[in-house]
Legacy VTK file of the C-alpha trace (Angstrom):
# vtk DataFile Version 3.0
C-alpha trace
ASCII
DATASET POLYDATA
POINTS 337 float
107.978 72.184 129.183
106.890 68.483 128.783
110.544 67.316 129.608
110.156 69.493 132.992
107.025 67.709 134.001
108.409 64.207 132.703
111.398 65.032 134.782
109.442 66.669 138.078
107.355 63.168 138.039
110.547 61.165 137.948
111.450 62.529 141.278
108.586 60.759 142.878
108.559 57.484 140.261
110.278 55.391 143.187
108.351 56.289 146.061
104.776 56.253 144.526
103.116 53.742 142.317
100.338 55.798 141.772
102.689 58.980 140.823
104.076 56.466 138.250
100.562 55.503 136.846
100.197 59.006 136.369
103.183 60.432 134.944
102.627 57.269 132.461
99.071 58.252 131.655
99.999 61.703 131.262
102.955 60.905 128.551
100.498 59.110 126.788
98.406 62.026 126.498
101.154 64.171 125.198
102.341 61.731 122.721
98.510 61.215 121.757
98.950 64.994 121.260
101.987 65.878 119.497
101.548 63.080 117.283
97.966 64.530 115.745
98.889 67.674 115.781
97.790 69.959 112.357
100.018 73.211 112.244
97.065 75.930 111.429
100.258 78.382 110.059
102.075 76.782 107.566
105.558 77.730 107.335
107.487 78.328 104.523
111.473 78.295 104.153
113.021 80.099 101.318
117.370 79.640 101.238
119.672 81.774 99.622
123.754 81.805 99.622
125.065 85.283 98.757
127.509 84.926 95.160
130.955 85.857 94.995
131.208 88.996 93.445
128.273 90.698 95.056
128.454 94.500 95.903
128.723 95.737 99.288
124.949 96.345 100.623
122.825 96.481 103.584
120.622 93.267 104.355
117.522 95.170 104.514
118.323 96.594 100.572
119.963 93.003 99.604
116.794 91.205 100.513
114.399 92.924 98.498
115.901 91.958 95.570
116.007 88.241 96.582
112.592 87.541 98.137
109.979 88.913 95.428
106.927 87.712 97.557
107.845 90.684 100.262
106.502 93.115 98.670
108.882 96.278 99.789
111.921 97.572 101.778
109.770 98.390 104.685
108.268 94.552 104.560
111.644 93.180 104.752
112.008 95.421 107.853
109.247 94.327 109.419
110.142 90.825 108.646
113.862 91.357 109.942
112.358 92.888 113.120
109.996 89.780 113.737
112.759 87.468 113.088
111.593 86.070 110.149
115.201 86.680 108.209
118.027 84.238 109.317
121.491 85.086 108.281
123.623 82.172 109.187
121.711 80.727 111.300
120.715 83.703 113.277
118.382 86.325 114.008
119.164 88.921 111.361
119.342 92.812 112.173
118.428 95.520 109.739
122.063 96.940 109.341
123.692 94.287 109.172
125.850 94.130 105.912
125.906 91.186 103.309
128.914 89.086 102.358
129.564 86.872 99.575
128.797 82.946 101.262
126.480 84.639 103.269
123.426 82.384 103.875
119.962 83.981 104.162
117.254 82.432 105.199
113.519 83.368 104.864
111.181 82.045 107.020
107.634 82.884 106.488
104.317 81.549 108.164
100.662 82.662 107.774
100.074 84.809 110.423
97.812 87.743 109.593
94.300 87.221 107.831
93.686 89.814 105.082
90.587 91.717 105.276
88.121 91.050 102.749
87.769 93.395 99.846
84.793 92.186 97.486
86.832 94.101 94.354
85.856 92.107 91.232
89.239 91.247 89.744
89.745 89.740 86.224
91.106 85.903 86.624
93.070 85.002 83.600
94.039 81.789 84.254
93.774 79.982 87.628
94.700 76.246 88.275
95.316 74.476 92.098
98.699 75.760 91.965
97.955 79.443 90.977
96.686 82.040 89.634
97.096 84.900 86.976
94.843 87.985 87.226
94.693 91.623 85.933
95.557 93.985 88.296
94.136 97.814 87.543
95.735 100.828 87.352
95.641 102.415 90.790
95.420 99.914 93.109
98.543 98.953 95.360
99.274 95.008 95.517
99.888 94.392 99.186
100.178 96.992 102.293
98.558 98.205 105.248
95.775 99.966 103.286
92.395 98.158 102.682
92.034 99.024 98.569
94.744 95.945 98.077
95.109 93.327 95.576
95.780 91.130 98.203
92.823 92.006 100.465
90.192 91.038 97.072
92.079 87.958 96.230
89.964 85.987 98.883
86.805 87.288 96.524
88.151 85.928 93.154
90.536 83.106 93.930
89.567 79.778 94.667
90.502 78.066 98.023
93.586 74.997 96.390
92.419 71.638 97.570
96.330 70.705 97.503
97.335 69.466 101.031
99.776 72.327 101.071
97.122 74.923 100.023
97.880 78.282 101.310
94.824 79.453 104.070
94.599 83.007 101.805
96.115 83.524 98.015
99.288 85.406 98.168
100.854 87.557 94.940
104.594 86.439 94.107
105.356 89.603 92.809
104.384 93.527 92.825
103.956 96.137 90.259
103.601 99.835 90.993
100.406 100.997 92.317
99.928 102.799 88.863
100.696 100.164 86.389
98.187 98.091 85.578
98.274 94.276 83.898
98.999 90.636 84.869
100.058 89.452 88.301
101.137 85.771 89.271
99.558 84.499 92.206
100.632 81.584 94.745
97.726 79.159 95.976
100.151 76.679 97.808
103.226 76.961 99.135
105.192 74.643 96.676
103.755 77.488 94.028
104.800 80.375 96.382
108.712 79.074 96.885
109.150 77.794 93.318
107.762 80.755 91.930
109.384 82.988 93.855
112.869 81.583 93.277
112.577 81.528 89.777
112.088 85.267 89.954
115.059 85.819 92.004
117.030 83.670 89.588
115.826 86.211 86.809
113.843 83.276 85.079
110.137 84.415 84.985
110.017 86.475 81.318
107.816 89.362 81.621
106.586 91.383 78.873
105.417 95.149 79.157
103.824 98.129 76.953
104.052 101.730 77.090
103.505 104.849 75.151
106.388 107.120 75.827
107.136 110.556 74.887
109.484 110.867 71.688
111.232 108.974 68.847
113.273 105.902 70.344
115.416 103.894 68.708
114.026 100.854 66.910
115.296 98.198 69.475
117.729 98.623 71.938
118.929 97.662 75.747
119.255 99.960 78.871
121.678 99.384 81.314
121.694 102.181 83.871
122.482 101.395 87.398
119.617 101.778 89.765
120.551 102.681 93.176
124.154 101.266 92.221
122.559 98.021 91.406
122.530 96.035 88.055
119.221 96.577 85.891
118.581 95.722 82.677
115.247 96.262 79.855
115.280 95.826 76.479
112.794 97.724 74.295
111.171 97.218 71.210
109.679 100.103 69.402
105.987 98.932 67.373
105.021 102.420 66.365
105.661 105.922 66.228
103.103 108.718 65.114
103.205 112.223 65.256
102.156 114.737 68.038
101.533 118.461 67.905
101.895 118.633 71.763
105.344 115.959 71.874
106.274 115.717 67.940
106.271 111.837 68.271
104.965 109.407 70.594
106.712 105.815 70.538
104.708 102.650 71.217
107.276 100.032 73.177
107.492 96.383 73.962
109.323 96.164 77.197
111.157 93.598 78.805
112.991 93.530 82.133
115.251 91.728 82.874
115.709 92.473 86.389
113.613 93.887 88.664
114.921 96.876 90.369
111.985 99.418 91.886
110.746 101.786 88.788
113.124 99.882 86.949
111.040 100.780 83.402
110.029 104.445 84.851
113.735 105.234 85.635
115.232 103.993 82.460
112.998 105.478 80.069
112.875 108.550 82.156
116.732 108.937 82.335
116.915 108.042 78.539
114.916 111.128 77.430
112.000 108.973 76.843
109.768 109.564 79.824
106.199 107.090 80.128
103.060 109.111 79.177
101.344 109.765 81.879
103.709 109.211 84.943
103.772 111.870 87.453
106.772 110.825 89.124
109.243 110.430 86.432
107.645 112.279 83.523
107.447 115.810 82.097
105.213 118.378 83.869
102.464 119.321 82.157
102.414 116.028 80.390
99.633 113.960 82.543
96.409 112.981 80.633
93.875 113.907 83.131
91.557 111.138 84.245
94.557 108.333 81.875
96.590 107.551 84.418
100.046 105.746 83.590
100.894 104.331 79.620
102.869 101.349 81.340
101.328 97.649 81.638
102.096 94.342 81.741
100.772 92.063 78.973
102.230 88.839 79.649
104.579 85.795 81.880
106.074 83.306 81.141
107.348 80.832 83.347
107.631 77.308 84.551
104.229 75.630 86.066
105.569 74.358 90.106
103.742 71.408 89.572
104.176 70.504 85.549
107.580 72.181 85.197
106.263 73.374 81.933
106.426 76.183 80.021
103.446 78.536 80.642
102.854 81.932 78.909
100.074 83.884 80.101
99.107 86.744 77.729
95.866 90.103 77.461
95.454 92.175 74.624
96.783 95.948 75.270
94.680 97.756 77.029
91.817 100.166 74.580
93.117 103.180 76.221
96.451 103.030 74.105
95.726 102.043 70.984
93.226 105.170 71.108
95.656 107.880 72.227
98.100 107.269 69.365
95.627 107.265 66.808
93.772 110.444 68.543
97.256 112.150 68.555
97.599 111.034 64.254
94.509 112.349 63.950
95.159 115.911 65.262
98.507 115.939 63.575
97.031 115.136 59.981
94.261 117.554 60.693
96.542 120.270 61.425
98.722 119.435 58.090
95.956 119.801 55.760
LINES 1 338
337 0 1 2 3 4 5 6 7 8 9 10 11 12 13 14 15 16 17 18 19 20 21 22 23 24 25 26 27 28 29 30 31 32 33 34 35 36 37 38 39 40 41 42 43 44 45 46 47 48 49 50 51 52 53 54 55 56 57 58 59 60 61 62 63 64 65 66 67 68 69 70 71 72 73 74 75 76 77 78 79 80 81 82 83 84 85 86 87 88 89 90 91 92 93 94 95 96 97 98 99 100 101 102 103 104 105 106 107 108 109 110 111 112 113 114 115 116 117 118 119 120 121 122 123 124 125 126 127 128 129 130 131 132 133 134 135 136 137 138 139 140 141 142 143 144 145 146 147 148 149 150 151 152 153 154 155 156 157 158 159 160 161 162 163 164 165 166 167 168 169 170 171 172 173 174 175 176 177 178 179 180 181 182 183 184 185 186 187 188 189 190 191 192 193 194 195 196 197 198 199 200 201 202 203 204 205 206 207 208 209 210 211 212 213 214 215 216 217 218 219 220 221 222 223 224 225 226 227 228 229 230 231 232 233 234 235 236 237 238 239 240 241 242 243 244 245 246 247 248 249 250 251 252 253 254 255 256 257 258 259 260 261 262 263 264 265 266 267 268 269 270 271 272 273 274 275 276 277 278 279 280 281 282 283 284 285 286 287 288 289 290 291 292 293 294 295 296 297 298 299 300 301 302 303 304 305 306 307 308 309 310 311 312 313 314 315 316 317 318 319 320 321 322 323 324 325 326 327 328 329 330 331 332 333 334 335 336
């Protein structure tokens, strides 16, 4: 637009003086202008090249497992359909199928402010880079809905005073609505890209427990496919008692590997060792009323954006497991004597 008026002015430039003076003044002003300028929505650019070797899929399934900080399959729609995904160098569309050399793009800026939600979260940790807090059973991380993580991290997150500090907090990852336990939060943007690419590249360690129905195995590694995709959690079992209702209930480190949706759910589910407590994948009839899911996440580790050191963020285990396994020992030694 300013090239059209800088152009419709030199039309008259030789026949008027004062034309001239103004067309002069008026470039001034626009320089003045473009040159102060603050962007209010900062934009971030995340890049990714598609490997050789990678399975046939459709963008909109492809992406989810490359951009962590969009929080679903339906978010990466909605970001395909505002053309915020690039696929080389163009608009992307929703069917479209990936390709190994394939470059995707990711282009994200501020646009929506999250309603407020004065939830009291737990802050673990919290520097001007990020933040770590506990995130309750029950509550979703990020959506259309009010009750969000998102929506109360305005009311327990401090503003960064970084020059690149993000206008709102923003989570880098999700867990399940049910699963309660430590989330890694984004303050700037360098926090929000560097975190987010290391964990598409798998290198953010996360550590979960669960009480699951049954005797496991005392260490071991599932592989299953999910959704003909690679997924991977190993498992560590910490203690086993006895249960009228189940015969044994196991007490599991878990750690992922990758981060496929329900990836713990589905693999203990489909190995015979279904989560206490999960109404989705478990055993009917086996819901603790009023317990909700065994499954949370007790620590991260990853590399500080700023320090590019090691950080490992860790919580005790949560009172309500410790107390079902020894309730359930309890009933079974009463009912031996």
């Amino acid at each position: 637009m300013v090239d059209y008026f800088l152009q419709t002015f030199s039309i008259y430039e030789a026949s008027s003086a004062f034309l001239f003076e103004i067309k002069r003044k008026f470039e001034q002003e626009i320089n003045f202008i473009f040159k102060n300028l603050k962007p209010t929505k900062p934009i971030i650019r995340q890049e990714h090249i598609v490997p050789e070797g990678t399975s046939k899929a459709r963008l909109s399934d492809y992406a989810c497992t490359i951009f962590p900080s969009i929080p679903s399959r339906k978010g990466i729609k909605k970001a395909i359909k505002r053309g915020a995904i690039i696929v080389n160098g163009k608009v992307a569309e929703t069917g479209r199928w990936i390709m190994p050399g394939m470059k995707i793009d990711w282009i994200y800026t501020e646009h929506k402010v999250p309603k407020k939600f004065e939830l009291e979260l737990k802050v673990v940790y919290e520097d001007e880079q990020l933040a770590v807090i506990w995130k309750p059973a029950g509550l979703v991380v990020s959506g259309n809905q009010f009750r969000t993580v998102e929506n109360a991290l305005a009311h327990n997150v401090q503003r960064s005073t970084k020059q690149d500090a993000l206008q709102w907090a923003r989570p880098v990852h999700r867990l399940d609505a049910p699963t309660s336990g430590l989330l890694l939060v984004a303050k700037t943007m360098k926090a929000l890209v560097l975190l987010s690419r290391q964990f598409e590249q798998q290198k953010i360690e996360k550590k979960y427990v669960a009480i699951v129905i049954g005797q496991t195995p005392e260490q071991g590694l599932f592989e299953q496919a999910i959704e003909e995709k690679p997924a991977y959690t190993r498992f560590e079992r910490i203690d086993c008692v006895s249960s009228l209702r189940n015969t044994h209930l196991s007490l599991l480190y878990l750690y992922p590997k990758t981060g496929r949706t329900h990836q713990l759910r589905r693999h203990l589910a489909d190995a015979g060792f279904p989560i206490m407590g999960d109404k989705l994948y478990g055993t009917r009839g086996e819901i603790l009323k009023g317990k909700g899911l065994f499954l949370t996440a007790v620590e991260l580790s990853f590399l500080h954006p700023e320090t590019e050191e090691q950080l490992t963020i860790s919580v005790d285990v949560p009172y309500k497991f410790n107390a079902l396994l020894e309730r359930e020992q309890r009933r079974w030694e009463k009912y031996q004597s």
